[in-house]
ZAVOMAR-231684 format. One line per 3 residues: number of its first residue (from 1); their letters; for each residue x, y, z of N, C-alpha, C. Coordinates in Angstrom, 3 decimals, m for minus. Example, Ala and Ser with C-alpha at 12.3 -4.5 7.8 and 13.67 -1.06 7.14 Angstrom:
<zators>
1	as	13.190,m5.690,7.800,12.300,m4.500,7.800,13.200,m3.300,7.800  12.850,m2.250,7.080,13.670,m1.060,7.140,12.900,0.030,7.870
</zators>
This chain:
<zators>
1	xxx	m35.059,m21.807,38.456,m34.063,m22.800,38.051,m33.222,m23.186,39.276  m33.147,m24.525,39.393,m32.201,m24.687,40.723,m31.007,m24.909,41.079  m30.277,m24.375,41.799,m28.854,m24.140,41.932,m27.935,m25.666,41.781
4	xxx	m27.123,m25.804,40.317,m26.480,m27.042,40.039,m25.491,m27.279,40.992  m24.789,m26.221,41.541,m23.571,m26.681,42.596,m23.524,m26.631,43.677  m25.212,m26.437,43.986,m25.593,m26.625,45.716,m24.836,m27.749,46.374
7	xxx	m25.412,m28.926,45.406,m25.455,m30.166,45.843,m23.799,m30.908,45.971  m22.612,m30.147,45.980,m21.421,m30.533,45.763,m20.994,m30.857,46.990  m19.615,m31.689,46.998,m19.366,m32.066,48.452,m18.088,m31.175,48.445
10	xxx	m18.203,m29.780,48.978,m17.309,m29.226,48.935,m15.720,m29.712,49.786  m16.708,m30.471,51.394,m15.450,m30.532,52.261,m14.684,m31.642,51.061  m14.964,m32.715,50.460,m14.454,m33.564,49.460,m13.498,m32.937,48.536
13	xxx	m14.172,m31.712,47.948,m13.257,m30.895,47.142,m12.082,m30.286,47.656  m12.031,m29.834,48.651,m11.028,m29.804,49.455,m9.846,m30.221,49.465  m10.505,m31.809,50.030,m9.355,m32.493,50.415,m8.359,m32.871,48.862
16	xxx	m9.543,m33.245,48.195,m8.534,m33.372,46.553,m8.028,m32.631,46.024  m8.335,m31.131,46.227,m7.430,m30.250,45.745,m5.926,m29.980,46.623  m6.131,m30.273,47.569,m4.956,m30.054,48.736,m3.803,m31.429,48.313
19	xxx	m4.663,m32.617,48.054,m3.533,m33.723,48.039,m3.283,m33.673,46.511  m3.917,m33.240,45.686,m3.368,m32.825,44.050,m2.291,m31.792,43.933  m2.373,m30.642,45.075,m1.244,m29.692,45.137,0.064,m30.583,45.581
22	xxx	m0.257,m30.961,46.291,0.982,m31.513,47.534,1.737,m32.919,46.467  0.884,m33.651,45.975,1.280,m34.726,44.701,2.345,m33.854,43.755  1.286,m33.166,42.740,2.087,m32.620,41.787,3.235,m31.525,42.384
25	xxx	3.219,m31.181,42.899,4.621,m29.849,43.346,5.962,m31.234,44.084  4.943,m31.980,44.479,6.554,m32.933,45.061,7.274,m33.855,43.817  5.918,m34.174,43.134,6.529,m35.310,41.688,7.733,m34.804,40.920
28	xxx	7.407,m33.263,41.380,9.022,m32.795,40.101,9.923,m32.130,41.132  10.319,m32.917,42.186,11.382,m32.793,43.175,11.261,m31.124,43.814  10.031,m30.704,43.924,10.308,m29.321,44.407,9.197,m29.507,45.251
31	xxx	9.843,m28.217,46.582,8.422,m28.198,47.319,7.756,m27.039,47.701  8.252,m26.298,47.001,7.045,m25.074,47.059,6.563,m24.322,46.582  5.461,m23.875,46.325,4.837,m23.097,45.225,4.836,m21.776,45.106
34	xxx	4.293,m20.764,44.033,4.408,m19.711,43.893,3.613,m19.480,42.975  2.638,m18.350,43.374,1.599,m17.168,42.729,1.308,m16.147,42.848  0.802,m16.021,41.233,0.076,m14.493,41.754,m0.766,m14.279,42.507
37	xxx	m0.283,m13.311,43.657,m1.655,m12.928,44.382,m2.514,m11.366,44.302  m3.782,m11.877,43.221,m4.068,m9.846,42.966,m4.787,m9.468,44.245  m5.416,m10.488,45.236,m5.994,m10.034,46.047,m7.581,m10.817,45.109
40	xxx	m7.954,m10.927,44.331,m9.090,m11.648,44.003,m9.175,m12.862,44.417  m10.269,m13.343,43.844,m11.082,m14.424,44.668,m10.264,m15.808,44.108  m10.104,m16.060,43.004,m9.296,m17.152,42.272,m7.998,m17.254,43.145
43	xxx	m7.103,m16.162,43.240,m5.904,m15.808,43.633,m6.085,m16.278,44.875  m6.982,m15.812,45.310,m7.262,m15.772,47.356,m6.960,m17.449,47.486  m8.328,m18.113,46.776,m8.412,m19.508,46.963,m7.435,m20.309,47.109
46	xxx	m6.713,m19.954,45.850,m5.308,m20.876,45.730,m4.410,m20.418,46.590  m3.936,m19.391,46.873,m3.430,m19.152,48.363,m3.602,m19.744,49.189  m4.835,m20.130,49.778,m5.425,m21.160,51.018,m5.471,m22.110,50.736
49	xxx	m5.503,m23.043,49.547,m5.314,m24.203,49.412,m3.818,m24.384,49.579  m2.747,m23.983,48.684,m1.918,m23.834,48.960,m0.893,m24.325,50.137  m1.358,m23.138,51.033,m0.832,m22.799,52.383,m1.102,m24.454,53.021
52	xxx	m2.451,m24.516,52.742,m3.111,m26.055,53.195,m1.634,m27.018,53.044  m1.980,m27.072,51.389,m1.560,m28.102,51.244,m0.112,m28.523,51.705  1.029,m27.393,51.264,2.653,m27.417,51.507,3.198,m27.029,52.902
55	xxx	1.985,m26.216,53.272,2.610,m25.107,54.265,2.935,m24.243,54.284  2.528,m22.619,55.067,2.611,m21.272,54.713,3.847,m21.295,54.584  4.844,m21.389,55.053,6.417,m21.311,54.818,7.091,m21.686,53.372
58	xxx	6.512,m22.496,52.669,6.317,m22.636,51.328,5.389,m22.762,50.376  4.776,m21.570,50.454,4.133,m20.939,49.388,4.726,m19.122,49.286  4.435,m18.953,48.498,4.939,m17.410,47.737,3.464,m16.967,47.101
61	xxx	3.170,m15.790,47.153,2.130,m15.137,46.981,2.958,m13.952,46.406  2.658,m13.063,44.881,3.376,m11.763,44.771,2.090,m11.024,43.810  2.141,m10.181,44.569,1.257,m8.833,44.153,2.129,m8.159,43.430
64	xxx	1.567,m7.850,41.864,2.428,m7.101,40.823,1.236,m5.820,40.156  0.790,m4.462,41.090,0.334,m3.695,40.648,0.649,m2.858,39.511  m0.077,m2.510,39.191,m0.243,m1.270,38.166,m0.150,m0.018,38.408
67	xxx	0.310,1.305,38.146,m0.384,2.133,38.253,m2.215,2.789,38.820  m2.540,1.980,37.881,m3.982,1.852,37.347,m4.803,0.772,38.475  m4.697,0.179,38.598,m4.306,m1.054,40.084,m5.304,m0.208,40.568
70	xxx	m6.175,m1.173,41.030,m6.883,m0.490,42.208,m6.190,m0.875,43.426  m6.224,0.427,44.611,m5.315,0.320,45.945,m5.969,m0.796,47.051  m7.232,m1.514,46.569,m8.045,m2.390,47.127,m7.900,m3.703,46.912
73	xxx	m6.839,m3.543,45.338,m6.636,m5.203,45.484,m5.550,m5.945,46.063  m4.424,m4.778,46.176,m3.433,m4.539,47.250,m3.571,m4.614,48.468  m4.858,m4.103,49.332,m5.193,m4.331,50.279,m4.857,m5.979,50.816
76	xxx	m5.892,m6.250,49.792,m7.019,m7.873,50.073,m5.922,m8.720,49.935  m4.497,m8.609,48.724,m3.790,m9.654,48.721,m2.827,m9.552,50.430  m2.612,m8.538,50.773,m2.110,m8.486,52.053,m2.657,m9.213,53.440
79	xxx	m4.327,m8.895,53.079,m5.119,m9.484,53.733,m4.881,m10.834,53.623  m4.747,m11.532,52.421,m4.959,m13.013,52.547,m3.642,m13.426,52.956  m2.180,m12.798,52.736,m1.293,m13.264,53.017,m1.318,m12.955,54.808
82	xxx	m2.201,m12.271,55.424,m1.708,m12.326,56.545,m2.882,m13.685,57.170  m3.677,m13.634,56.226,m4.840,m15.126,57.072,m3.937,m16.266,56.659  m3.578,m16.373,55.999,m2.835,m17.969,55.475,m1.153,m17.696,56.422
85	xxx	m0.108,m16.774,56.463,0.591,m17.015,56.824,2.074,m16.816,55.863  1.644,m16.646,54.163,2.343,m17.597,53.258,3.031,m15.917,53.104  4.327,m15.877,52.590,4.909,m15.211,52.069,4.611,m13.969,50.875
88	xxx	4.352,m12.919,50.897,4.024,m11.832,50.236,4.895,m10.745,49.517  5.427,m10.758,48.123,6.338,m10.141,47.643,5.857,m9.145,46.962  5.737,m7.770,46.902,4.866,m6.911,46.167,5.926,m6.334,45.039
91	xxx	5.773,m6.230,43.927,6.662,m5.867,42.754,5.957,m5.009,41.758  6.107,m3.713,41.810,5.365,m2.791,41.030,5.664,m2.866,39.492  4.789,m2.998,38.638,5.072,m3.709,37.464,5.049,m1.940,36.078
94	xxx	4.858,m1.190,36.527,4.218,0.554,36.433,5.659,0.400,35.430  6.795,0.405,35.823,7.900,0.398,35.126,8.606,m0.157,33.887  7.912,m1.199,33.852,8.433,m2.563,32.704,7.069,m1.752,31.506
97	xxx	5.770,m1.694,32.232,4.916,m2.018,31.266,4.890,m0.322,30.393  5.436,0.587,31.567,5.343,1.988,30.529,6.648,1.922,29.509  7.566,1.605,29.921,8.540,1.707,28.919,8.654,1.126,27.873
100	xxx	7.917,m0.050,27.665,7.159,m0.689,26.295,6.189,0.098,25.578  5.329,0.937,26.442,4.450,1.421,25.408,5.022,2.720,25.407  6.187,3.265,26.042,6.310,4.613,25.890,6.552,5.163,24.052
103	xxx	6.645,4.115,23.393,7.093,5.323,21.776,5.573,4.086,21.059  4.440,3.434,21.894,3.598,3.422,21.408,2.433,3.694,21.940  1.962,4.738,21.948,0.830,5.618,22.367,m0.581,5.243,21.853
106	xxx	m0.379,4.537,20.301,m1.670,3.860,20.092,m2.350,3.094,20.619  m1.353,2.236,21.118,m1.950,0.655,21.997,m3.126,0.809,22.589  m4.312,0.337,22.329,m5.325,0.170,22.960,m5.629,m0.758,24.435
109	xxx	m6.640,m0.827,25.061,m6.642,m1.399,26.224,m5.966,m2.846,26.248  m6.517,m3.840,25.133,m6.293,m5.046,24.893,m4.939,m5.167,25.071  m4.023,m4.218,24.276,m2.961,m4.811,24.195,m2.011,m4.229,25.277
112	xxx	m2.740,m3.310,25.959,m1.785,m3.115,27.802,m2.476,m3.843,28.360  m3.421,m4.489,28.230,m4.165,m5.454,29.655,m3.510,m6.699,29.142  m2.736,m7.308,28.151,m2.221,m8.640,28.158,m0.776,m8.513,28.348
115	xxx	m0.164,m7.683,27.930,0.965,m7.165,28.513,1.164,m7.015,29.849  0.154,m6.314,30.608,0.672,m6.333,31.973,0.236,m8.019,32.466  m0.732,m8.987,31.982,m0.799,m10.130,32.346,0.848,m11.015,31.784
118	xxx	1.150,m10.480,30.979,2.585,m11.763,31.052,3.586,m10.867,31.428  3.077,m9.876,31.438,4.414,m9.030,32.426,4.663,m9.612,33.848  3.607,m9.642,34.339,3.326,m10.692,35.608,3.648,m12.176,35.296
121	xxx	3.442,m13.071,34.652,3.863,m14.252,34.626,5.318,m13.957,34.376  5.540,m13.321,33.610,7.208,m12.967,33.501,8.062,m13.127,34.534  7.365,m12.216,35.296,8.289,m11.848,36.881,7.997,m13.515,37.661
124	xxx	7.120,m13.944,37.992,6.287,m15.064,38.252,7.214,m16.207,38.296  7.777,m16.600,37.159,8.256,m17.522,36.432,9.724,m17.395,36.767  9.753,m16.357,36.707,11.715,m15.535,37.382,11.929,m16.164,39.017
127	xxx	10.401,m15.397,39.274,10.977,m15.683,40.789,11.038,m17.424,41.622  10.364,m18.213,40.276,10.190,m19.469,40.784,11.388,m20.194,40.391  11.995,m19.962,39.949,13.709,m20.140,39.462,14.959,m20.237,40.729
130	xxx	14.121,m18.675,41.313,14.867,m18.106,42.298,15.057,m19.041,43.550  13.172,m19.343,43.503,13.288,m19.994,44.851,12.857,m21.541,44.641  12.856,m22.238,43.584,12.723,m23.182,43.380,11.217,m23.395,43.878
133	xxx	10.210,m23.153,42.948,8.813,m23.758,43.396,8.259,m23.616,42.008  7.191,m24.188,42.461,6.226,m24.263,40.805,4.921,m23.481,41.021  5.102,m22.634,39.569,3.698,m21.522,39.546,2.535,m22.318,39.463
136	xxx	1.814,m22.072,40.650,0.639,m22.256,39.895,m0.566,m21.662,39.947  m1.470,m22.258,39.158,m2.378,m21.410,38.135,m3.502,m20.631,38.867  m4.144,m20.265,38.534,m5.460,m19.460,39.592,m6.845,m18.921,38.612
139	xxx	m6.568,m19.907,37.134,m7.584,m19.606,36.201,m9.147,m20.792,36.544  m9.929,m20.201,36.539,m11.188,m21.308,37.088,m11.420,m21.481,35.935  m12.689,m22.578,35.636,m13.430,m23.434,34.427,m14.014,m22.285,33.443
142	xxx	m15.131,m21.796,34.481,m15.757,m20.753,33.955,m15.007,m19.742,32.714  m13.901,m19.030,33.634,m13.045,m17.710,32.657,m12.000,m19.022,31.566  m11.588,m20.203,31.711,m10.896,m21.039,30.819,m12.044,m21.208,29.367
145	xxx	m13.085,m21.745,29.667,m14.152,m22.056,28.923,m14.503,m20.716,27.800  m14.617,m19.578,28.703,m15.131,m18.534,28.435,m13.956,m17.602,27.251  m12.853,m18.344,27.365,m11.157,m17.341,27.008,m11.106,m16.386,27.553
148	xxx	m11.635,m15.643,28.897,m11.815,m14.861,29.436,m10.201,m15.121,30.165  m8.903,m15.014,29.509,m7.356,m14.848,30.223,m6.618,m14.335,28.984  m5.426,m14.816,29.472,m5.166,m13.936,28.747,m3.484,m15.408,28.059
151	xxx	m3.007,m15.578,26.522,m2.426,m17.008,26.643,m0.931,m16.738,26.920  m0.300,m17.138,27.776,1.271,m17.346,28.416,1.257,m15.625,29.284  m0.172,m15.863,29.735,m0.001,m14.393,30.719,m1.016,m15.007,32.082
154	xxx	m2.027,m15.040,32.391,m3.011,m15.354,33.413,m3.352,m16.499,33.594  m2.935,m17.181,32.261,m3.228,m18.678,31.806,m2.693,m19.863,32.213  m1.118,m18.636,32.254,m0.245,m20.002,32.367,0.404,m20.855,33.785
157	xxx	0.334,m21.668,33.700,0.819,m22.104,35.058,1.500,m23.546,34.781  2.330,m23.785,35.792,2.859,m25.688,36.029,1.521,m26.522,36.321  1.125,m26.329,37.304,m0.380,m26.653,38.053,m1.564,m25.792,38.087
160	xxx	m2.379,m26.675,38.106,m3.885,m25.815,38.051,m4.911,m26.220,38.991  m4.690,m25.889,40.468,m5.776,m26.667,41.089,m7.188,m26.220,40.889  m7.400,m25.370,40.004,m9.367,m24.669,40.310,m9.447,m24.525,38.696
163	xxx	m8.879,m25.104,38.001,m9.319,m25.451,36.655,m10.604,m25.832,35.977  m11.105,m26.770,37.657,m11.998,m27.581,36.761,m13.644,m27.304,38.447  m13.301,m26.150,38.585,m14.128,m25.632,39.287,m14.644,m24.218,38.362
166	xxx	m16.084,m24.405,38.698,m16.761,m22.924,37.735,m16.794,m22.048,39.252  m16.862,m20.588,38.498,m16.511,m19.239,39.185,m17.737,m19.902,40.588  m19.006,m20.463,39.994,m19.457,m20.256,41.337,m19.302,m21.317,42.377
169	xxx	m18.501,m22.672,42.277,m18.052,m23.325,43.190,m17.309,m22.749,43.346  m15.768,m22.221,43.245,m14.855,m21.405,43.700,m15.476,m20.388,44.673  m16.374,m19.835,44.180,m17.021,m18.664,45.280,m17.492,m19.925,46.779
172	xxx	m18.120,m20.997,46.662,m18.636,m21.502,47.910,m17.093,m22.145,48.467  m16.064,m22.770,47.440,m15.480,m23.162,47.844,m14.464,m22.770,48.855  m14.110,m21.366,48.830,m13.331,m20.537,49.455,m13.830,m19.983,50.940
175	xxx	m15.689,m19.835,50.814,m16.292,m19.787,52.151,m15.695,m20.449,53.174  m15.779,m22.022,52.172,m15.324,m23.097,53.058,m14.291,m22.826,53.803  m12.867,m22.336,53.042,m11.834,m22.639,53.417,m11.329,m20.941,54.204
178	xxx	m12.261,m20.501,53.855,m12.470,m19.259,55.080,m11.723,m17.864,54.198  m11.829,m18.065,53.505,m11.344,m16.411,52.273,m12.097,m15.208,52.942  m11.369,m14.291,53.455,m12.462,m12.783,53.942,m13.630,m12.890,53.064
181	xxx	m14.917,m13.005,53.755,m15.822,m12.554,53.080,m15.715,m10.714,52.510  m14.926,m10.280,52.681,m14.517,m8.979,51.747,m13.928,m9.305,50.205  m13.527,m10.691,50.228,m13.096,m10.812,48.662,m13.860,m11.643,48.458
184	xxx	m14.686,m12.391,48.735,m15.518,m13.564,48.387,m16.828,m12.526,47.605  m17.436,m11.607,48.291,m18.251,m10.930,48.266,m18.172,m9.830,47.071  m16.668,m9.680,46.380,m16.727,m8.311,46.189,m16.722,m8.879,44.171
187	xxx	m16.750,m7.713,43.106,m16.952,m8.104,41.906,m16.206,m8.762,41.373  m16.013,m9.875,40.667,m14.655,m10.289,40.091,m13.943,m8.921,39.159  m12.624,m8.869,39.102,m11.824,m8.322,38.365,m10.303,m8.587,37.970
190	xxx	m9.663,m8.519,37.050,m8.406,m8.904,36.262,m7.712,m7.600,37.197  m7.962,m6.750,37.563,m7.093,m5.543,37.847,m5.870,m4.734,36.837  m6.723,m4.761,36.390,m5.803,m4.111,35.015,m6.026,m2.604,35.056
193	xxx	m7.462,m2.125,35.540,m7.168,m0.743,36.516,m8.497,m0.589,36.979  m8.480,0.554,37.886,m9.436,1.092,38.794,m10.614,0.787,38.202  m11.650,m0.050,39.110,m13.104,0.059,38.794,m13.316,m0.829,37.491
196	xxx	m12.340,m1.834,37.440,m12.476,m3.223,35.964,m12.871,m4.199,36.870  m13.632,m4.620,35.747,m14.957,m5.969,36.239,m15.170,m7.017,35.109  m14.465,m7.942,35.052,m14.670,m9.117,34.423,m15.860,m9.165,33.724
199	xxx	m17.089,m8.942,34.799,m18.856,m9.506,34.615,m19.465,m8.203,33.874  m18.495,m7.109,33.715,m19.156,m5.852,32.644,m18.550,m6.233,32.084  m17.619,m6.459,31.435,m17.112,m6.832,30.184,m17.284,m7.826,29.414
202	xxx	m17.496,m9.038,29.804,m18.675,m10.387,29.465,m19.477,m9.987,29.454  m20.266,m9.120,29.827,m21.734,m8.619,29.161,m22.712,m9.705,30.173  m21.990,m10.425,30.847,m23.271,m10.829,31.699,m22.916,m11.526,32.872
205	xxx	m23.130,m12.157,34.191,m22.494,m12.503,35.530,m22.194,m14.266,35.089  m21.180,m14.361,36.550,m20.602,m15.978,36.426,m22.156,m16.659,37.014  m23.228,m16.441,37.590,m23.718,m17.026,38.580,m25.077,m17.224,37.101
208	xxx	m25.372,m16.779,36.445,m26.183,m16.645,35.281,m25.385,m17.701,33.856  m24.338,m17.592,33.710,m23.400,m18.746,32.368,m22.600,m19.640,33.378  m22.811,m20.013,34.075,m22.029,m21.148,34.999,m23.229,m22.528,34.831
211	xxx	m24.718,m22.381,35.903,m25.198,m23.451,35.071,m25.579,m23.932,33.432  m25.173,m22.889,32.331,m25.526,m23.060,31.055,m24.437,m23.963,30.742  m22.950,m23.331,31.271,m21.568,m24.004,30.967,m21.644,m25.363,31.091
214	xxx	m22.110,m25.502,32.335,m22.524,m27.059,33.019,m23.136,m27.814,32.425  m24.146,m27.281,32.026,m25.425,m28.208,31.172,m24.113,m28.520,29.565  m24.139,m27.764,29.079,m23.125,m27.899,27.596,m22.151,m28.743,27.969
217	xxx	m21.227,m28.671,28.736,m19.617,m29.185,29.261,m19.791,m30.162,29.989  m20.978,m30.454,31.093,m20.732,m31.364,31.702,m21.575,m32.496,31.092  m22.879,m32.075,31.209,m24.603,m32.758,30.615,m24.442,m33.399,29.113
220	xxx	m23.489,m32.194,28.177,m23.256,m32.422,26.790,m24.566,m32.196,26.257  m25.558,m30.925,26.701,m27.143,m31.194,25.881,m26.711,m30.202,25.124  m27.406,m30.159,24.035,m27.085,m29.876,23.193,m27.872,m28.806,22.350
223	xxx	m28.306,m27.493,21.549,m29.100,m26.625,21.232,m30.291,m26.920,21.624  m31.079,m27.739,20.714,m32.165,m27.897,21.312,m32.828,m27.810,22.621  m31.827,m29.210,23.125,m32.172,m29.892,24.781,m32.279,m28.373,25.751
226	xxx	m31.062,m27.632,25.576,m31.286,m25.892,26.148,m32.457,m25.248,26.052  m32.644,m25.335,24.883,m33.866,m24.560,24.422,m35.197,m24.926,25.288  m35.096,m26.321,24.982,m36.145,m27.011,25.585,m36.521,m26.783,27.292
229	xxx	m35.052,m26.651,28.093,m34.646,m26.343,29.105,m34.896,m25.096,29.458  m35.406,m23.945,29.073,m35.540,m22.516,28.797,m34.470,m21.860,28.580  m33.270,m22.033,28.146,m32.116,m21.265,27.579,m32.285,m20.461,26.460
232	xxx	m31.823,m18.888,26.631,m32.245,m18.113,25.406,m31.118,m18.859,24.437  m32.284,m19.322,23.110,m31.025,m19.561,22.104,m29.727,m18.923,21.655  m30.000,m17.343,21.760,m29.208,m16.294,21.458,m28.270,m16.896,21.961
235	xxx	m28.229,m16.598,23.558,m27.466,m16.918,24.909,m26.593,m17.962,24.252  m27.362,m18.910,24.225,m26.438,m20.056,24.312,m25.399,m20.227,22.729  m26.153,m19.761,21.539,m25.225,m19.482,20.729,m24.117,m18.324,20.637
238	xxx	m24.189,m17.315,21.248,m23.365,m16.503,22.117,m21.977,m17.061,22.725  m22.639,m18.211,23.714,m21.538,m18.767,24.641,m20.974,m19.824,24.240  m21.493,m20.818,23.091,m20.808,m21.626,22.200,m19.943,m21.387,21.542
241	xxx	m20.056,m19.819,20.892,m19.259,m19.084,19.815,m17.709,m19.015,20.623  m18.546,m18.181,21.944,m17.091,m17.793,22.869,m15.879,m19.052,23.187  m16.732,m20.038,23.440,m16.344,m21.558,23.732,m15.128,m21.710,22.637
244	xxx	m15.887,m22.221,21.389,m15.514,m22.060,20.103,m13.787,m20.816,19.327  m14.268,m20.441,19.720,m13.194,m19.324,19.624,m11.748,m19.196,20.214  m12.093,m19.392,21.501,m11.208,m19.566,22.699,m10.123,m20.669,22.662
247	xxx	m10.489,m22.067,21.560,m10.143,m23.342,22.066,m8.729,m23.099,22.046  m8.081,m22.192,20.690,m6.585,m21.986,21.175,m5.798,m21.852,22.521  m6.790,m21.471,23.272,m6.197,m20.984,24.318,m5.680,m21.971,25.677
250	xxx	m6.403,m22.908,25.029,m6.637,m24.117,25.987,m6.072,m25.576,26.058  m5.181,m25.438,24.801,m4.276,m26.343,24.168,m2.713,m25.683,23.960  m1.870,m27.221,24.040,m0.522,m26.303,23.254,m0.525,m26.132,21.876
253	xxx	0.308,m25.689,21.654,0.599,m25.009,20.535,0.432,m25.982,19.265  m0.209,m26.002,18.174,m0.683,m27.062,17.241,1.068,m26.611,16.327  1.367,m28.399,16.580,2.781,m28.335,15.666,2.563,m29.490,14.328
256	xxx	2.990,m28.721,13.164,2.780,m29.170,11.831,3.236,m30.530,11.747  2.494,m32.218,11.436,3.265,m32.810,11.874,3.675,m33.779,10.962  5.063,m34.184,10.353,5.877,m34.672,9.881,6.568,m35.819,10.295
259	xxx	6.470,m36.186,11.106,7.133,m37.686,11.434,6.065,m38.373,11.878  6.551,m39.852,12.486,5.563,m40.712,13.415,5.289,m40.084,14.651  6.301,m39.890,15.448,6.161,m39.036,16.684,5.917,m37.834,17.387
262	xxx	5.226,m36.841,16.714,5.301,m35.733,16.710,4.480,m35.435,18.763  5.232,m34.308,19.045,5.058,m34.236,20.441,3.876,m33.965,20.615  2.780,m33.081,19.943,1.274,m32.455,20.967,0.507,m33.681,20.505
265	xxx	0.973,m34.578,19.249,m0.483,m35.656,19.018,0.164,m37.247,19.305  1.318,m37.285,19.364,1.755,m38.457,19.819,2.918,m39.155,20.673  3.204,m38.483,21.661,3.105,m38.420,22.651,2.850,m38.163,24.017
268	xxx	1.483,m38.915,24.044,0.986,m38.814,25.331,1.185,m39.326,26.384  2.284,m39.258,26.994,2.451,m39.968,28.177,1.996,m38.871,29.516  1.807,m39.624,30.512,1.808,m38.310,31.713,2.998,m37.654,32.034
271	xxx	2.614,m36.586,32.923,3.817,m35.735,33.493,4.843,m36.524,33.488  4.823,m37.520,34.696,5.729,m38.009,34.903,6.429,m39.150,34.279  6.743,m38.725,32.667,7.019,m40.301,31.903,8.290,m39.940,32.076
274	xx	8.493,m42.049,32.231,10.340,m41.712,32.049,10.843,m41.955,33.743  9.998,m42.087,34.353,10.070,m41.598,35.858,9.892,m42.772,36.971
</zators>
């Protein structure tokens, strides 16, 4: 089967993601941004675009470990803050997130791995207050599509420059823009603790459901046309379901609606209405 995002013009992608940062962060009178940086590959990217776009002097990068944290993703976000230039705030998050679960001992993984994700946007969102910049996002197509985040925790952002890039353009895209091949290379993971891997827990890799995503999302073919295409049906009803499931996650909030004007279905103006 042949590689769908060979053929992309990455240096192109580039440049539009750099003048989409630099657009949207100035349209709402601010000029500099701020993210999480776990040291992963999503995180890395937008860092370097970033830096690109505003300038290392305004961008903010903050590493918010765990306990559980692997000491490697700490490394790598250090690493990228010292290739880009951009500002690095490390804030150990071990404190906020035990004292919530300390009188609940049941909590299963799910519900400390989304916790420590808006525990982090929490702080995130604080510190962009502080210094006047806008969060933004570091969720790709692939894990959006997939609900593979986590909602008003990993999800959330002002801006989203790699939204509409799947995990494996993000992987070439970052070559480009020169990401250590030590994080480009290494497994995806949420870092929620030692030795967590996105692609074991999906039950299968980005480089294997990235062209299926494509064909569905971009192509629009449809059961059959897959089938026809050699897609295991399973597979693809599998990843429809996930699709399917997820859509909450990917919208605001559905408000009951009672007047003419109601805000999520009728009024659509852009960001900048009024302006």
């Amino acid at each position: 089967m042949s590689d769908p995002f060979a053929a992309t013009d990455y240096h192109l992608v580039r440049k539009v993601l750099t003048e989409f940062l630099r657009s949207e962060v100035r349209r709402t009178g601010m000029e500099r941004g701020i993210l999480g940086l776990s040291g992963g590959l999503d995180s890395s990217l937008v860092a370097f675009l970033a830096a690109e776009a505003l300038g290392p002097d305004r961008v903010t990068g903050v590493a918010m470990p765990y306990r559980t944290s692997s000491p490697e993703s700490l490394a790598h976000a250090r690493l990228v803050a010292e290739a880009t230039g951009i500002e690095l705030v490390e804030i150990e998050i071990t404190p906020m997130v035990d004292a919530y679960f300390a009188d609940r001992p049941d909590a299963d993984g799910l519900r400390r791995g989304n916790k420590m994700a808006r525990e982090r946007m929490s702080i995130l969102y604080d510190l962009s207050a502080a210094r006047r910049a806008l969060v933004l996002g570091t969720s790709n197509k692939s894990e959006l599509y997939l609900g593979y985040g986590t909602a008003f925790g990993d999800l959330a952002s002002a801006v989203n420059p790699i939204g509409d890039l799947y995990k494996s353009e993000v992987r070439r895209l970052s070559r480009l823009l020169g990401v250590p091949e030590a994080i480009v290379a290494k497994p995806p993971s949420a870092d929620l603790w030692a030795g967590q891997s996105d692609e074991a827990e999906l039950g299968f890799a980005y480089e294997d459901v990235d062209p299926l995503l494509r064909l569905m999302l971009d192509e629009r073919l449809g059961e059959a046309e897959l089938a026809a295409a050699g897609w295991d049906p399973a597979f693809v009803r599998r990843i429809a379901e996930m699709i399917r499931r997820s859509q909450f996650k990917r919208r605001l909030p559905v408000i009951a609606k009672l007047s003419r004007r109601t805000a999520d279905l009728d009024f659509l103006y852009p960001r900048d209405w009024g302006t």
